[in-house]
N, C-alpha and C positions, 0 to 999 in steps of 0.2 A: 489851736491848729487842729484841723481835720484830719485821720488818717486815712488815708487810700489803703483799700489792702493790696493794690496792685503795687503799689507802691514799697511798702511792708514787705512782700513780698519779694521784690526786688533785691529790696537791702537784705533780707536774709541769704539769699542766693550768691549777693556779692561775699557776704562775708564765709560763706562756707561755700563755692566752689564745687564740695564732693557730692552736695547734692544733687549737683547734675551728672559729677565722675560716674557716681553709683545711683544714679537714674532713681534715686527716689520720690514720691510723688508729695507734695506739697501742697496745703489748701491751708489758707487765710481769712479765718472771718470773728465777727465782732460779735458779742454776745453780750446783750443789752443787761441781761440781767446782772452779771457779774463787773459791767462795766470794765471789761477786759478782753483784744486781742486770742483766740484760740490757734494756735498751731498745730496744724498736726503733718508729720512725715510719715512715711505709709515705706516699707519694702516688703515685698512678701507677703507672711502673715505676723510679721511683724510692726508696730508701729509707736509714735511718742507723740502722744497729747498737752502741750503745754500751752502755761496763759503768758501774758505779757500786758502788767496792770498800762490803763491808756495815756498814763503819763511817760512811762517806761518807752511804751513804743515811739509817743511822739520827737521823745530823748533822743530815741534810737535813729532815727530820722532825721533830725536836724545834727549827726553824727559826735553827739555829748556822750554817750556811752550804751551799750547794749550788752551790757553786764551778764546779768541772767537771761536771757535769751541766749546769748552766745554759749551759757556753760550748758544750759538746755541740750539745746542742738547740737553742740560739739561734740559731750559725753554719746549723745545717739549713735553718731557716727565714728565716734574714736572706739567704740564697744562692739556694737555691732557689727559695722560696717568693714573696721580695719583691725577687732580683738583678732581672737582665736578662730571664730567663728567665720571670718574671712566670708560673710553672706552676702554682702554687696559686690560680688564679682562684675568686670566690669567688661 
């Protein structure tokens, strides 16, 4: 299975919602070398670079599990976003 990252994309946004609460910026793409999905969230001058190996993603996609992506992205925003730091105002 091929991954879109529009699609990728997609299903991230479905499963965290606050990305768009706290308007953070998202960019999805594939990096041949590592044979891995790159994520990155952007707020501020804040941001989280993470991978997602391309079986993980395709997993993730055909809605089997998105394990580590999810605790990825989640931590970003349970920390940043809704810690102490209260920086994703909305």
């Amino acid at each position: 299975m091929a991954v879109d990252p529009k699609a990728l994309a997609a299903k991230i946004r479905e499963m965290y919602p606050e990305i768009a609460k706290y308007k953070l910026e998202m960019d999805v793409s594939f990096d041949a070398a590592k044979k891995a999905w790159l994520v990155k969230l952007v707020k501020d001058s804040h941001e989280l670079l993470t991978h997602v190996e391309e079986k993980d993603a395709e997993d993730c996609l055909k809605g089997v599990k998105c394990v580590y992506l999810g605790h990825q992205i989640g931590q970003f925003v349970r920390v940043y976003c809704e810690g102490g730091q209260g920086a994703c105002a909305v």
